[in-house]
N, C-alpha and C positions, 0 to 999 in steps of 0.2 A: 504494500500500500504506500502509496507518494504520499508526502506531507502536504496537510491543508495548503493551501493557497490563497489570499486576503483576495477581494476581486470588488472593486471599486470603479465606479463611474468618474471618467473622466479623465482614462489613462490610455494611455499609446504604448501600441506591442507590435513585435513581429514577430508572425507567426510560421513555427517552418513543419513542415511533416514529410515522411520519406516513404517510398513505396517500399516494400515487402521484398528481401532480398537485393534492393538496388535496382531492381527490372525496372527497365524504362516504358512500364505503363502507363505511362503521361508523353510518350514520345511526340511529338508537334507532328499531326496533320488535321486536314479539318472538320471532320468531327471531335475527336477532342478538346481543338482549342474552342469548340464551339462549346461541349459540354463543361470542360473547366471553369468557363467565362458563365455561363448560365445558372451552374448551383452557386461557384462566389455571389454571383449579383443576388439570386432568390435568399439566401439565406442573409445575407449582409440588409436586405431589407426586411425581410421575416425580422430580424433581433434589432436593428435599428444599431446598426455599424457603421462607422463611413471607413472605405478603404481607399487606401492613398496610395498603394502601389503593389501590383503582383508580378511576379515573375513565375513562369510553370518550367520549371525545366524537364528533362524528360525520365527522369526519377523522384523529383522532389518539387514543394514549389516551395516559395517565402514571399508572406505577404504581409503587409503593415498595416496597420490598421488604429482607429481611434475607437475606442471602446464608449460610448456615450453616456450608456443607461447603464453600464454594467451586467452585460449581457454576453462577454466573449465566451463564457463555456458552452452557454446554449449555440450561440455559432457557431463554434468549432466542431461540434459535435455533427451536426445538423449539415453541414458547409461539405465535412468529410465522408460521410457517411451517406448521403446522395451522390455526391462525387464516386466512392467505391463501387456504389451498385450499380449506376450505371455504367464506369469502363469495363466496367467486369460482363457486364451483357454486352458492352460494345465489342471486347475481349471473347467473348465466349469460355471466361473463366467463372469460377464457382470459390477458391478460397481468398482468404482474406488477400485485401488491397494493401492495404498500409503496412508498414511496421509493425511490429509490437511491442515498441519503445512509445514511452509516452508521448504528446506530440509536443513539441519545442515551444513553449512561449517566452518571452523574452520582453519583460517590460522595459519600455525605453522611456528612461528621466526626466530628461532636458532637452531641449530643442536641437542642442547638438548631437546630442546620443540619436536624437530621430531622422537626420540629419545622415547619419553614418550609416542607419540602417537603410536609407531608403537609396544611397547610393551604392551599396552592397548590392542591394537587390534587384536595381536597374541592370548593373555591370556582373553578374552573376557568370552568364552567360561566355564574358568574354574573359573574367579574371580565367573562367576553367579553360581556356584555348581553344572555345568551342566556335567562337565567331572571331571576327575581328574587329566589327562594329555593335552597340546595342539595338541598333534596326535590323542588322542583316539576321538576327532571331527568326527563327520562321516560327515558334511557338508564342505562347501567350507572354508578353513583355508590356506594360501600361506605361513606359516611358512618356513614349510619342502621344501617346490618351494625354496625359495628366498633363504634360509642359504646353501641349497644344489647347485645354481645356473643353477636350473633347470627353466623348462616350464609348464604354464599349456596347455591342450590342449581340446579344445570340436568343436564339428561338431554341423552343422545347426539343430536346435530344426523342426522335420517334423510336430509337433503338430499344427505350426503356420506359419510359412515362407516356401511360395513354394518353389517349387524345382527346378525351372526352374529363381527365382526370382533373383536380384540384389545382394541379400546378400551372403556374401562369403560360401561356402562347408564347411569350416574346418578354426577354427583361434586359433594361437598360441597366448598365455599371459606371456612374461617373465619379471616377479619380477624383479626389478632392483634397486640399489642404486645408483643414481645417482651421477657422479662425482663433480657435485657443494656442495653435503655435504660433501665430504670429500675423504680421501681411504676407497673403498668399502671394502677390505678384513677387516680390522681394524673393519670397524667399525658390519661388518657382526658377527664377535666374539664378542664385544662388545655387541652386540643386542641378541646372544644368551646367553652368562653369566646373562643380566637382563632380559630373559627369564626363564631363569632353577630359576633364587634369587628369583622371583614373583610365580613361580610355588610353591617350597617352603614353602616360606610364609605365600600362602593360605592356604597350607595344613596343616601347623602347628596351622593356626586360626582355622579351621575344626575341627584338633583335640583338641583343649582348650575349643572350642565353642561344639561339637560333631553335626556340622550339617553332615545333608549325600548327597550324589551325586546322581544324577537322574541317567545317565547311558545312556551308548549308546541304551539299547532296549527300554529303556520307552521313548527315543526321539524318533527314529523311530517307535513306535508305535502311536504317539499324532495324533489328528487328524487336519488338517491344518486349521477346522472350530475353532479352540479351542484357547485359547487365554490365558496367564496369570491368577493368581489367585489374585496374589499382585496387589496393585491398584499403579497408575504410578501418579511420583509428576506432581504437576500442578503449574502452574503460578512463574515457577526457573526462572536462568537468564540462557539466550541462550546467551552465549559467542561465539565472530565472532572472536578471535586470542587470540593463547596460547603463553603467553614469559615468564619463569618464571625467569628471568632477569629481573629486575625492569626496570635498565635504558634502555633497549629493549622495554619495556612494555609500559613506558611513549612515548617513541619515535614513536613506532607504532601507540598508541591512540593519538597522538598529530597531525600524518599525516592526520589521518582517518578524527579528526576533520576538519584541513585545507582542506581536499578534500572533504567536504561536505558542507563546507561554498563558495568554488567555485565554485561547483555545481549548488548549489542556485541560486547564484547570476546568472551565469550562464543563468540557465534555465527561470529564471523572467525576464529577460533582450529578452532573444528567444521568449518565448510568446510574449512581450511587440513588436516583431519586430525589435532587434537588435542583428543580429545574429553572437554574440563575440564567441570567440573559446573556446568551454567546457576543464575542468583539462583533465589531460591523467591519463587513466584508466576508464574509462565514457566507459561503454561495449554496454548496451541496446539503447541509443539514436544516438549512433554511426554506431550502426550492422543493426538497423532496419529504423530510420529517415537520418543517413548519418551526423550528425550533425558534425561541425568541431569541430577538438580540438588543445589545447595550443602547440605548439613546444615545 
């Protein structure tokens, strides 16, 4: 069992999950990038998310997001788990999609912690030496959405969701910087400047290093049964929030503690039959037992 997790309105995360063995069942053509693009947007409005930038790579995606209402678990939940069933019928697979590592969240601090994830997650793609540009991605990438303050747009996956069913025809996804980080325009040039400086970058390591780029054909050629060559680390540290502020950092980790020492106490006192009011932020024992919480 993971330890509680505090989950508060009004926090920025990225979020990352990884398909089942490394297989590149999210591999970019287009049905996929149509259904990837279709449960993000359904579910980011189902729970009232705004998301500010996705990348799907074709094992994993990472996407950013501002949590509003305090609602990311329901998302997540909800976001990945349409996503599995449907490439899995699109697949003509039957076991699990994902991982069975928990799925990555990664709260982000400060405007610059947000800042670092979202051009991580633009340039995904080309840090891995998969492109050379963040356009020449043929899979789902919201760069060119977001800076341009466009939409994405995909229709119902008929591979999986009847026609006649609940689920919406057609759902729009608009990229958005939310006004609690700051000015959007600002900070949208900003975000492209340390886009094009990492683009750069890499290509200057590329050429000192002389690796080479795989290429938009040999992605589209791979087969979605196929998986990485390189072996993926084992036993790192999963970090739950990025601040690269110290005194942000301290402050964070000093909450995290406090709210898990309440918890505790908490929840040993509830079994024991004394049922005191849990910290606020207490998501699972709240949504699903009703338990009360602290004013």
């Amino acid at each position: 069992m993971t330890l509680p997790r505090e989950v508060l309105p009004g926090r920025f995360y990225m979020v990352t999950r990884r398909c089942t063995q490394r297989q590149f069942l999210l591999r970019p053509d287009k049905e996929t990038n149509n259904a990837f693009v279709y449960c993000l947007a359904e579910a980011a409005q189902r729970f009232g998310i705004d998301v500010l930038l996705t990348c799907a790579m074709a094992n994993h995606h990472h996407t950013v997001v501002y949590d509003r209402d305090g609602t990311l678990p329901a998302f997540t939940e909800h976001f990945h788990k349409m996503l599995a069933k449907c490439q899995n019928a699109y697949r003509g697979r039957w076991e699990n999609f994902w991982s069975s590592e928990q799925v990555c969240v990664v709260r982000l601090v400060d405007v610059p912690d947000v800042m670092r994830k979202l051009v991580y997650t633009a340039t995904n793609p080309v840090k891995d030496r998969l492109v050379e540009r963040v356009h020449h991605w043929p899979g789902v990438n919201g760069l060119a959405t977001l800076l341009g303050q466009k939409s994405l747009h995909a229709t119902r996956p008929r591979h999986f969701f009847r026609s006649k069913g609940p689920m919406p025809k057609e759902v729009t996804l608009s990229l958005v910087i939310p006004p609690e980080l700051g000015d959007p325009k600002q900070l949208r040039d900003e975000f492209q400047q340390l886009v094009a400086a990492e683009e750069a970058a890499i290509a200057a390591e590329r050429r000192r290093t002389g690796a080479p780029i795989l290429g938009r054909g040999t992605i589209l050629r791979q087969s979605w049964r196929d998986s990485p060559a390189s072996r993926e680390p084992r036993r790192g540290l999963r970090p739950t929030l990025a601040a690269r502020n110290p005194w942000a950092r301290v402050e964070a980790l000093q909450r995290n503690r406090e709210f898990l020492a309440a918890y505790r106490e908490a929840r040993q006192r509830w079994i024991a039959g004394d049922a005191i009011p849990f910290p606020v932020g207490t998501y699972w024992l709240r949504r699903f037992a009703h338990v009360p919480l602290a004013v």
